[in-house]
N, C-alpha and C positions, 0 to 999 in steps of 0.2 A: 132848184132854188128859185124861190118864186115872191115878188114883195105884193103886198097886198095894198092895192090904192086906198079901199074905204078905209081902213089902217091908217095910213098915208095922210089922208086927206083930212081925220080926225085929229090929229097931232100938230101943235104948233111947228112954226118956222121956224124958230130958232133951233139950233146944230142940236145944244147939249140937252135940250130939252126934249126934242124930236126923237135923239136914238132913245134917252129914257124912257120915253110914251110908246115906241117902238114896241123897245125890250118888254116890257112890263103888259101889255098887250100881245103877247107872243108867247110867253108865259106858260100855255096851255099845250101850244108843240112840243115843250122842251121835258121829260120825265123829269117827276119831281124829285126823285133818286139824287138828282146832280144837284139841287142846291137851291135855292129861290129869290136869294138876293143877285139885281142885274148890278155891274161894275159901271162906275161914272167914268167918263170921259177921261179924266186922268188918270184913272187905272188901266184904260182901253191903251190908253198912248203908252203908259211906261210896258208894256208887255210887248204891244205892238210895233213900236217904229223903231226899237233895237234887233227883231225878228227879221223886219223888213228890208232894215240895212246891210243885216248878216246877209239875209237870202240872195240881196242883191250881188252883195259882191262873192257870193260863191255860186252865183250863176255865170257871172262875168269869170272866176279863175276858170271855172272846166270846161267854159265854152272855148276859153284861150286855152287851155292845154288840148282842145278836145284841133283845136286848128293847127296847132304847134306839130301835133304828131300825125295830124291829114296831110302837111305840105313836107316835113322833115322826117320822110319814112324810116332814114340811115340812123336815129337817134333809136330804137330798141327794134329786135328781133320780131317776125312777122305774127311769131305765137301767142308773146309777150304784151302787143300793142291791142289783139284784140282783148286780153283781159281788160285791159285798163280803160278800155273804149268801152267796155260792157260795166266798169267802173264809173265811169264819166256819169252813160245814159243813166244809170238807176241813181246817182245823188241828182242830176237834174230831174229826174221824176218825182223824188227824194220833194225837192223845194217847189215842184209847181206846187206841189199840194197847199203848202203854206201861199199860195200865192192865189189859189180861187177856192181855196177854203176856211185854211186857218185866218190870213188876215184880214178877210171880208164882214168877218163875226167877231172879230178882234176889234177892228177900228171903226168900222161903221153900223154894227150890229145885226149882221147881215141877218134874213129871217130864214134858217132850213132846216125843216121838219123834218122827221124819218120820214122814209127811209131814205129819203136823198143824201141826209147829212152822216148816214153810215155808207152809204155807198162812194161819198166824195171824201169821206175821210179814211176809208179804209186802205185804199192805196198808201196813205204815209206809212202803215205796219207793212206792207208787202214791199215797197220801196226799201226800207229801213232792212229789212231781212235780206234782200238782193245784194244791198251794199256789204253786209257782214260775208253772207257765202260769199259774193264775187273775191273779195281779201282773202276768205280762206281757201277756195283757186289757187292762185296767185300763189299763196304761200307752198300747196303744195305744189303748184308746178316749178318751183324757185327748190324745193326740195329735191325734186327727183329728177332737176336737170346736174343738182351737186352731188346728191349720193347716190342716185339709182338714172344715171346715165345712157347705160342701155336699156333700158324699161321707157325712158324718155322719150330718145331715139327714135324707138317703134312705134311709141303710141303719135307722136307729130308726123311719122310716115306716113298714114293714111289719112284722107282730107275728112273723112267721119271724125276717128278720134280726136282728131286740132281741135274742133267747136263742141265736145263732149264736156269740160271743164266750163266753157265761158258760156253756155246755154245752162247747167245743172243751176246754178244758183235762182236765175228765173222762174225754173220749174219747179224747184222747189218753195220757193217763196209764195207761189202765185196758189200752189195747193195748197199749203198750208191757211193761209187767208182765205181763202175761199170755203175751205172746209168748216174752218175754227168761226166764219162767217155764218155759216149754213149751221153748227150748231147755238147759236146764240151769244157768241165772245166775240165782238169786233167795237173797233176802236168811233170813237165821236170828237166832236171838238164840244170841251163843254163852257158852255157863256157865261156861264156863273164864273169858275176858277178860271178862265182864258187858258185851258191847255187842252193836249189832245188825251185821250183818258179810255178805260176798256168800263169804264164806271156802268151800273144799271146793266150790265151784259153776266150770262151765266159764261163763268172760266172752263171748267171743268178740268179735264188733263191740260187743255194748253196754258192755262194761267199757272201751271208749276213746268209746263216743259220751254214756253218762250223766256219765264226766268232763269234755267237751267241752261238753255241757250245763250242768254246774252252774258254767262262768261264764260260758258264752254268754250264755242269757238274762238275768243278772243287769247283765251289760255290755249288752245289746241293750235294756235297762228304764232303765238310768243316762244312755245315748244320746240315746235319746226323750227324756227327762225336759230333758236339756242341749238339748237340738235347741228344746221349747216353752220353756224360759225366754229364750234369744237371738232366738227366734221373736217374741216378745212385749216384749223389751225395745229389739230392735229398729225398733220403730212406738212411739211416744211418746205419738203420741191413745190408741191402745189404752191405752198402758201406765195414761196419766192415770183412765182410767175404771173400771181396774181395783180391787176393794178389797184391803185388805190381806189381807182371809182367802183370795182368789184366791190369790195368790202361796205362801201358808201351804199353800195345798192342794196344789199344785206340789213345796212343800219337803218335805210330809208324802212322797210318796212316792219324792221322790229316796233320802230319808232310808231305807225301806224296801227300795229299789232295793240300797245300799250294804250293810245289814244282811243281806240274804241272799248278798251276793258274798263276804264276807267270813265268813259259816257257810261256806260254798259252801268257801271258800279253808280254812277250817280242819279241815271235815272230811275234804278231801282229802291233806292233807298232815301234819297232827298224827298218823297211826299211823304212820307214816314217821319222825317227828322223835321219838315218842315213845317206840315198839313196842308189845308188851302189858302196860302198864302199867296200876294202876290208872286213875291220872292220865287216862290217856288214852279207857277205856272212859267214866271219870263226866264227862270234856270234851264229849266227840263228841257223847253223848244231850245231856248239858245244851245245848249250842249250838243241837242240832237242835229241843231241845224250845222252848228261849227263843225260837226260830224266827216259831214259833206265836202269839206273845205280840205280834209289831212291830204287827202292825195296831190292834188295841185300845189299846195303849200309845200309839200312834204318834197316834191318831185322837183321846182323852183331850188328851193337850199340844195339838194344835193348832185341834182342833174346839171352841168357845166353848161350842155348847150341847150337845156331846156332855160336856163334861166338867160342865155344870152339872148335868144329868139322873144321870150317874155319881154323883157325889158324892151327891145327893140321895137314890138308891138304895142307896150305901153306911151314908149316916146310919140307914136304915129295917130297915140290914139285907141289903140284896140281896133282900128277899121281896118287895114290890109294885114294880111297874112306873108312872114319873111320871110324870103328864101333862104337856105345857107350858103347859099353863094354870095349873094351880099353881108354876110356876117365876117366879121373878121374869127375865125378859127383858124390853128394852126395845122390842122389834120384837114387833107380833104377828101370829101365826099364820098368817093370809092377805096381810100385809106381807112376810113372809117370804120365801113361797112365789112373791108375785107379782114383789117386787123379783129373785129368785133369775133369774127369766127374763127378766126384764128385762136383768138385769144383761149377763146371756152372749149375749142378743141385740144388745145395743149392742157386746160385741165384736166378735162374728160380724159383724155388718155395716161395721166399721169396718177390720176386716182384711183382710173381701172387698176 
C-alpha cells in the first residue's frame, strides 16, 4: 500500500474533495470489472464507522475471553480450551483485516493496487474458513466425547492427536486460499461498492465448492449438535446426572452452529436480492464481522463464571485480568475442577 505524493500534492486540501481527486485519479489501478463510479464521503461513513465500531468491540470481547480463560484455567477442560483459543486467534485475524485493509479504503480512500490489495485482502476468506472449521472441531469433539467416548479417550491420550482437530482447520483454510489464489479466484476489497468481493477473479470449482461449503458445514455442526442432544435425552440415567450447564453447553453452540448458517445464508444471497447497493456492501461486512463476535457473546449468556470474571473485568475497565479467587463463587477452584471430571466420567460410564 503505497500513497502517491505527486497525486497528493495535486489535489486540494479540503477532506471531501481530496479523497475524491484521490479516488478518481487512482482510477487506473483499480479493474474496471468492479465499477467506475468512487462513493462520496457519506457513503464512505455509513459503510464504514458501523464496521469500525463492530470490529472494535469484537476485538475487545475475544481479547477478554481470550484473558478470561489464560488466568481461570478451572473454567473448561485442557482439550476443550485449546479449540476455542484457536477460535479466539482466527476471528481476531478475522477483524485485523477490516482494520489495515477494509477500513483504510473505506474511509479514507486508501490507494492499493494489485497485487498488494489481493494479497492483504485475501486473509479475510482464509480467516473466515478457519473460523467455520475451527466450530466444526468443536462440534465434533463435543460429539464424540458424548457418543463415542472411548474413541475420545484415545485419541486425547497422545499429545499428537490433542492438537490434530485444533491445527486441521488452519491447514485447511490456508491451502485452500492459497491454492484457489494461485488459480485466479481470490478475494479484493472493492472501492466502488465498499465491500470485500471475489469480483474480476476466474471461480472455477472453488466458486461452487466455497458456496457448497458455507452451509455444508454449518448444517454438518447443527446435525451433530441434534444427533448429542437426542443421544443424551434418550438414556434417562444419563440424562438425570447431567447438570443444567451440560445442557447449556450443547445449546451454546447449537446456538453458534445456526448463527453462522444464517451469515452463511445471507452472504450468499443478499448481493443477488440487493445488487450494489450501499445497503448491501455495510450488510455483508456487518454480518461477517458480527460473525466474530458469537463465541464471546455466546460463552457470556451461558457460561456462569465466564460472565462473572467479564463483568468483573468490565467494572475495572478491561485493564487487569480476575482471579477466581476474588470472585464471589460458590464452588471452589479445585471443586470445580474435580467435580468437572467427575461429572463427564459418570456420563461416559453410564452411556457406555
Amino acid at each position: 500500500m503505497s500513497w502517491s505524493s505527486s497525486l497528493a500534492e495535486s489535489c486540494p486540501s479540503d477532506f471531501h474533495a481530496f479523497v475524491r481527486c484521490i479516488s478518481m485519479q487512482n482510477s487506473t489501478s483499480v479493474p474496471l470489472c468492479m465499477g467506475s463510479i468512487y462513493p462520496n464521503i457519506e457513503e464512505r461513513l455509513f459503510v464504514g464507522l458501523p464496521v469500525l465500531v463492530l470490529s472494535l468491540i469484537s476485538t475487545l470481547l475475544n481479547v477478554t475471553l481470550f484473558r478470561i480463560l489464560l488466568v481461570q484455567k478451572s473454567f473448561l477442560d485442557a482439550n476443550f480450551r485449546r479449540h476455542v483459543f484457536s477460535l479466539i486467534f482466527s476471528c481476531l485475524g478475522y477483524i485485523s483485516v477490516n482494520f489495515y485493509c477494509f477500513l483504510p479504503i473505506v474511509l479514507i480512500g486508501a490507494i492499493i493496487p494489485d497485487p498488494w490489495l489481493i494479497i492483504l485482502a485475501s486473509p479475510n476468506s482464509s480467516f473466515f474458513q478457519t473460523i467455520q472449521y475451527s466450530n466444526v472441531a468443536i462440534s465434533i469433539d463435543r460429539f464424540m466425547i458424548f457418543c463415542l467416548p472411548k474413541i475420545h479417550k484415545s485419541m486425547v491420550s497422545h499429545q499428537i492427536t490433542r492438537y490434530i482437530l485444533v491445527v486441521l482447520p488452519w491447514v485447511f483454510s490456508t491451502l485452500i486460499v492459497v491454492h484457489s489464489s494461485a488459480i485466479g479466484y481470490y478475494k479484493r476489497v472493492n472501492p466502488y461498492t465498499l465491500k470485500y468481493t471475489y469480483e474480476c477473479s476466474r471461480g472455477g470449482i472453488y466458486e461452487s465448492l466455497l458456496f457448497i461449503f458455507g452451509f455444508l458445514w454449518p448444517s454438518f455442526m447443527f446435525f451433530l449438535y441434534l444427533v448429542i442432544f437426542i443421544f443424551i435425552c434418550l438414556r434417562k440415567a444419563a440424562m438425570s446426572m447431567m447438570k443444567r450447564s451440560d445442557l447449556l453447553f450443547i445449546l451454546q453452540f447449537f446456538i453458534i452452529s445456526m448463527l453462522q448458517l444464517f451469515s452463511s445464508l445471507f452472504f450468499n444471497f443478499a448481493p443477488k436480492l440487493m445488487g450494489d447497493s450501499q445497503w448491501d456492501g455495510l450488510l455483508m461486512t456487518f454480518f461477517s464481522t458480527l460473525n466474530t463476535m458469537n463465541n464471546p457473546i455466546v460463552m457470556v449468556l451461558f457460561q456462569q463464571r465466564v460472565r462473572i470474571s467479564f463483568i468483573a473485568m468490565a467494572k475495572g475497565g478491561f485493564i487487569r485480568s480476575v482471579s477466581l479467587r476474588k470472585l464471589t463463587v460458590a464452588t471452589p477452584v479445585t471443586d470445580i475442577r474435580t467435580n468437572h471430571y467427575r461429572r463427564h466420567a459418570s456420563i461416559i460410564g453410564t452411556l457406555q
